[in-house]
Steps between C-alpha positions, in 0.01 A plus 500: 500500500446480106756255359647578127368223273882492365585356842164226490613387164834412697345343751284295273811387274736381807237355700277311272198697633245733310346787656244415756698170611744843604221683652415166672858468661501857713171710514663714703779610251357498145205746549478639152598420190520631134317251348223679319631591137173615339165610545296564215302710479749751667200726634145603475288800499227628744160559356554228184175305368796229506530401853526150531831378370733250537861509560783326347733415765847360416843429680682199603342235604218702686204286464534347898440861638167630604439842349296773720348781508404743784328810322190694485518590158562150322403146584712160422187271401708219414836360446588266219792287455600334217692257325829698519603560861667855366142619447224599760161716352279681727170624407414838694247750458555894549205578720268806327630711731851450524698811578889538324778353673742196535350178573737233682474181382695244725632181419543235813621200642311399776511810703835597331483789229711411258462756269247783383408727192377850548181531248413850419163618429523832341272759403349550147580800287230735442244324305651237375213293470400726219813499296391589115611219253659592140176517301418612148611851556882364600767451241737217630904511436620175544882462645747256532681612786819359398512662216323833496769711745764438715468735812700333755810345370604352842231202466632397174693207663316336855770279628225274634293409151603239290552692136766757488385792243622500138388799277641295189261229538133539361386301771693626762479759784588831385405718823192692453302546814228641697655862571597501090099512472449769808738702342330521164129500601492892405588403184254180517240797601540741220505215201158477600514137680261529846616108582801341530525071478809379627614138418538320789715643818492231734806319584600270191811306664572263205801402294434679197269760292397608829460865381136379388374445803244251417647236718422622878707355791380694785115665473599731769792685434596731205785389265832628636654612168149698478509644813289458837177459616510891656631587139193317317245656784701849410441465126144456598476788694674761275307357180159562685650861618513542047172349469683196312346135658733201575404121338724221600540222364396166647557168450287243721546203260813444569826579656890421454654143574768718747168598696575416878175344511591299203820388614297383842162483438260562783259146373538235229218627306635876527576486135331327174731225409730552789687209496604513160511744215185505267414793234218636427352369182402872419164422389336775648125430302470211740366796760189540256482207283156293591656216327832504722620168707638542813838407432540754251392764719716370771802467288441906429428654831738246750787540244775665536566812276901431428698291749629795689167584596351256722040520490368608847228303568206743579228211561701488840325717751848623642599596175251689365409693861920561442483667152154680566698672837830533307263759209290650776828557713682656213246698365412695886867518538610668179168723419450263153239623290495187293621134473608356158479081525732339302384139305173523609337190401782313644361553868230277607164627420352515788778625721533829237118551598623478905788700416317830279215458736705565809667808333226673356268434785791693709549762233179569311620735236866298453542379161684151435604414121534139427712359221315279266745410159199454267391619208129485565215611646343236596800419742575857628184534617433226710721614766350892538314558763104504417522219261235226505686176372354213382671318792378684742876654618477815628758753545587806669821648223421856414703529181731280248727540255358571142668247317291444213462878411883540528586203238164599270646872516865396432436333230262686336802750453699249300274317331374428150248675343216254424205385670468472866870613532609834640283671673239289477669326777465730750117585448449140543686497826334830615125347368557224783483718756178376628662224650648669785320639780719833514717535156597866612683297786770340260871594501513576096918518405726446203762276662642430810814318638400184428472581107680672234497909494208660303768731260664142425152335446401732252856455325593862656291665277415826681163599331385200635641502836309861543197311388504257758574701787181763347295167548655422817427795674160557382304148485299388809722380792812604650749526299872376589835578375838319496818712633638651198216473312489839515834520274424215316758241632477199286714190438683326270332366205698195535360451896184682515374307812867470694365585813829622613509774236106553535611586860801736378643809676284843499762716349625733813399244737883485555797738533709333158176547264564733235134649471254567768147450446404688834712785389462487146858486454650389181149378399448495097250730399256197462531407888452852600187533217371172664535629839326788423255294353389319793553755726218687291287209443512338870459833672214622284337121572568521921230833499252375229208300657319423163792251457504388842145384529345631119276253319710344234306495170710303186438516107623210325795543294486561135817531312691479790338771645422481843359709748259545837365733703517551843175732640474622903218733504552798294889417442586268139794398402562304180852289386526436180760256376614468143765205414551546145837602356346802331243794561145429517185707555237402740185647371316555880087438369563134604472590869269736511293371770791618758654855272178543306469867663881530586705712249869568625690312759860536670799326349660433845823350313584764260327754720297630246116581451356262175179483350295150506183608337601314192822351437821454723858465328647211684891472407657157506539285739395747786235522801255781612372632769223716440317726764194571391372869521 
C-alpha cells in the first residue's frame, strides 16, 4: 500500500521517529511512500550528444535509500550522497540506442520500495539538432512579458507567490504574460521583427519587483503569473509556424534567495559566500587584467550581485553539470533558437566555456548572446568565440552584445561638434573591429531594459531617433529593438533610467489603455508615421542579403557627415548620415572608388529615384539609404 506523506509527517511528530526509523518498525505495512519531491532534470531525450547526466534528487530526508534502476535504455553508474540527507544525485547515461519511453527509477529500503519516479525519455522533434540560431539576417524585438500584453487576466493574482500584483507601482506586477505575446506575434511578424527575446519566464517567487524576472526560484518551471511550461513550449511552436525564433533569457550566475535550493542547499560550498552575504565588488576588468590579484578577482566573480540574489558557485561540479542541463533541457523542450546570458562576466570563466561548449556542441548553428557592460573592444572581444587571448582562455560564445558601438553611436547624436566628438565616435568603435573573431556576430541595439529609451536619450528629438534606428538596422550585426521602440516610448526627463518606467506598459497591452499600438488606435500621427517607419525599414532589411552578410566599407566623417557602404556581389547600398541642423550637400567625387561608374540610385525612404553622379542634397539631421543602380 502507498501511505500519504500527510499521514508520515504524523507519525513522525507523535512518535519522535523520522521516516525510515517508520519503515524500520513494520515492513510489511509501509510499502511506499511519497517521499521523492523533485527530480531534476525532469526528463531526457533519445538520440542527444548529451547522454550522460546527472540527476538532482530531492525529498525528505532521502539520502538512507538505495536508488535503482532496472532498464535497457539508461544505466545508474553511481549514486552520490551528500551533505544534506534531503539530497541524493545519480549519474546515468542514456545508452546510444535508447528507444522512447518511461524509465522507473526506484528508491529502496532494504528490499522495501519506498518510493519511485517515472523518468520519461521522449523523442526529438524533427531535426532538432539543426535548429537555426538568430543570425545577422534576424531583427530581434525584445519583451518584457509583464509589460508588453496582458492575454490571460486569470493569472494576474497566483494565490501561492509571495507578491500580489499592483499596476500602480513601477516596480510591481502588472499582468502581462506569455499568451499576451502569442496573441500579438502577427503583429510582431508584420513590423518586420523575425526574433522575439523575452525577459526571463522562469518562476521568480520573491517578495517584490518580481515582474523582472531576473531572480529565478525554480529553473524548471515557467512563472505562474506568465503562464506554463506547455504555454512557453506553445509560444515556441506557433512562432516557428510564422518563421519568428524564440531567445530566452538565462541567468546561470545566479538565482533568488527564495530558491528552494537556497533555502536548503544541497552542499556547503553550493553557493559563493554561502554562509554569509558578500557582494560582488563589480570589478569586472579583473577577468582580463594581467596585473589582477587574486582577491580582487575573487571578490568579483564569488560575490553576490544584490543580497536577494545569492552567487551559484559553478567551480562545483554539481553545479555547473546543473545549469549546463537546466539550458540544454530548456532549449530541446521549448524549440529555442537562441540563449541571451545575463551578467556575463559574473560567471566563472571557465564554467561559461563548459557551459557554451555543451550547447553549441549539441546545437551547431544555435546562437548564444552574452552580456558584457563595457564600453570597449578590447573587453567585448575576449569572450567571442575564435578569439586568441593573451591568457590563453578560450571560448565557445557565438555572439555579444555591442556595447561600445551602442554608447559611441548614442552619443555621437548628442554631442558637440569639435574634434573627435560626434561621429567620430562611432568610426572609432567600428575601426576596432579587428579585434573580434566574428563582428557580424554582435547584437548591435539602441537601448534595452536595463537603460534609458533611445527617443529619451536623444532628448526625444525625432530626426534623430530615425537616425539611429537607419544605423541600427543597417550596420554589421543583428540588430535589436526595445518594445515600443517602435513608437518611440521614452521616459521622464526627470528619471531617464527608472527601470520601472523603462519597463512601462505597451499601450493596448491592456483592456483600460486608451490607444492601441497593435491596432493603431488612438495613435498620434507620429506613432502611426513611426510605425510605418519601421515596418518599411525592418521588412525591406529581413529580404536584403547585402545587409545581412555585405562587406561593410566606412568613410570617415567630415562635417558630421557620415556614411558606409555595404557591397554583396553586384548589390550596394550606401547610408548616408548628416547631423547638422541645416542642409548640406555631399559632393559624391570623394568616393569614387565604390560610385565612380554609378550614376542614379534608389531613395528607399522617400521612394524616389536621385542622381549621385555629383552632388546629393542631404536635409538636416536625416539618414539615407541609397540602392545603388
Amino acid at each position: 500500500m502507498k501511505i500519504n506523506i500527510i499521514i508520515l509527517n504524523f507519525l513522525i511528530l507523535f512518535t519522535s521517529l523520522n521516516a525510515k526509523d517508520i519503515i524500520k518498525k513494520d515492513k510489511s505495512e509501509f510499502l511506499t511512500l511519497d517521499l521523492i519531491e523533485r527530480v531534476e532534470p525532469p526528463n531526457w531525450w533519445v538520440g542527444m550528444k548529451t547522454r550522460d547526466l546527472q540527476l538532482l534528487v530531492y525529498g525528505d530526508s532521502i539520502s538512507y535509500l538505495q536508488p535503482k534502476i532496472e532498464n535497457r535504455n539508461i544505466k545508474l553508474k553511481s549514486i552520490e550522497k551528500v551533505d544534506n540527507e534531503n539530497y541524493i544525485f545519480l549519474n546515468i547515461s542514456v545508452l546510444k540506442n535508447a528507444k522512447p519511453g518511461v524509465v522507473e527509477i526506484k528508491f529502496y529500503s532494504g528490499d522495501n520500495l519506498i518510493d519511485k519516479y517515472d523518468f520519461a525519455l521522449k523523442s526529438r522533434e524533427s531535426n532538432a539538432e539543426n535548429i537555426q540560431g538568430f543570425n545577422t539576417s534576424d531583427v530581434m524585438y525584445l519583451i518584457t512579458p509583464d509589460r508588453y500584453s496582458n492575454g490571460d487576466p486569470t493569472n494576474d493574482d497566483v494565490e501561492e507567490m509571495r507578491e500580489r500584483p499592483d499596476r500602480d507601482d513601477d516596480y510591481g506586477l502588472h499582468g502581462g504574460d506569455i499568451k499576451g505575446v502569442i496573441d500579438n506575434l502577427d503583429y510582431i511578424k508584420e513590423m518586420g521583427f523575425t526574433t522575439v527575446w523575452l525577459n526571463p519566464v522562469l518562476e521568480n517567487n520573491m517578495e517584490k519587483a518580481s515582474y523582472h524576472g531576473y531572480s529565478t526560484t525554480d529553473y524548471y518551471k515557467i512563472d505562474p503569473r506568465f503562464g506554463t511550461n506547455e504555454l512557453f513550449k506553445e509560444l515556441g511552436l506557433k512562432a516557428k509556424e510564422m518563421n519568428v525564433k524564440l531567445v530566452m533569457d538565462m541567468i546561470p550566475n545566479h538565482c533568488g534567495s527564495f530558491h528552494w535550493f537556497f533555502i536548503d542547499p544541497p552542499m556547503k560550498n553550493w553557493f559563493n559566500n554561502q554562509s554569509e552575504f558578500k557582494q560582488t565588488t563589480h570589478r569586472r576588468h579583473t577577468v582580463q587584467d594581467i596585473y589582477a590579484s587574486e582577491i580582487d578577482k575573487k571578490e568579483h566573480a564569488d560575490g553576490w550581485f544584490v543580497e536577494t540574489m545569492p552567487d551559484l558557485n559553478q567551480k562545483n561540479p554539481a553545479v555547473s553539470t546543473y545549469l549546463i542541463q537546466n539550458a540544454i533541457w530548456w532549449t530541446e523542450y521549448a524549440g529555442l533558437a537562441g540563449i541571451r546570458v545575463d551578467t556575463y562576466p559574473y560567471s566563472d570563466k571557465d564554467f561559461m566555456t563548459d557551459w557554451t561548449y555543451a550547447l553549441m556542441n549539441e546545437y551547431p548553428n544555435f546562437n548564444i548572446v552574452g552580456e558584457e557592460w563595457a564600453d570597449t573592444a578590447t573587453v567585448i572581444s575576449y569572450w567571442q568565440r575564435g578569439k586568441v587571448n593573451h591568457d590563453g582562455y578560450v571560448s565557445y560564445l557565438p555572439t555579444l552584445m555591442d556595447f561600445p558601438l551602442q554608447i559611441a553611436f548614442n552619443e555621437s547624436l548628442t554631442d558637440g561638434f569639435r574634434y573627435n566628438m560626434g561621429f567620430s565616435k562611432p568610426y572609432r568603435s567600428l575601426a576596432s573591429d579587428y579585434l573580434y573573431p566574428d563582428p557580424s556576430n554582435l547584437l548591435v541595439f539602441p537601448d534595452n531594459h536595463d537603460m534609458a529609451r533611445f527617443f529619451t536619450q536623444v532628448n526625444k528629438d525625432l530626426d534623430l531617433f530615425k537616425m539611429g534606428i537607419v544605423f541600427y538596422s543597417t550596420i554589421r550585426g543583428i540588430p535589436q529593438f526595445f518594445y515600443g521602440t517602435e513608437i518611440f516610448m521614452h521616459t521622464d526627463e526627470d528619471r531617464p533610467g527608472h527601470h520601472g518606467l523603462v519597463r512601462s506598459e505597451f499601450p493596448g497591452g491592456w483592456p483600460d489603455h486608451d490607444k492601441n499600438a497593435f491596432t493603431g488606435k488612438n495613435l498620434s500621427k507620429e506613432e502611426l508615421e513611426m510605425q510605418k517607419f519601421f515596418k518599411k525599414l525592418l521588412n525591406w532589411r529581413k529580404n536584403n542579403k547585402v545587409i545581412h552578410d555585405g562587406k561593410l566599407i566606412q568613410f570617415a566623417p567630415i562635417d558630421e557627415i557620415y556614411s558606409y557602404f555595404r557591397i554583396l556581389d553586384e548589390k550596394m547600398v550606401w547610408v548616408i548620415f548628416n547631423r547638422n541642423g541645416f542642409t548640406k550637400n555631399l559632393n559624391t567625387e570623394r568616393f569614387a572608388e565604390l560610385i565612380s561608374e554609378k550614376e542614379y540610385a534608389y531613395d528607399l525612404l522617400n521612394d524616389k529615384r536621385i542622381s549621385i553622379s555629383e552632388n546629393i542634397v542631404l536635409s538636416k539631421k536625416s539618414a539615407l539609404i541609397l540602392e545603388i543602380e
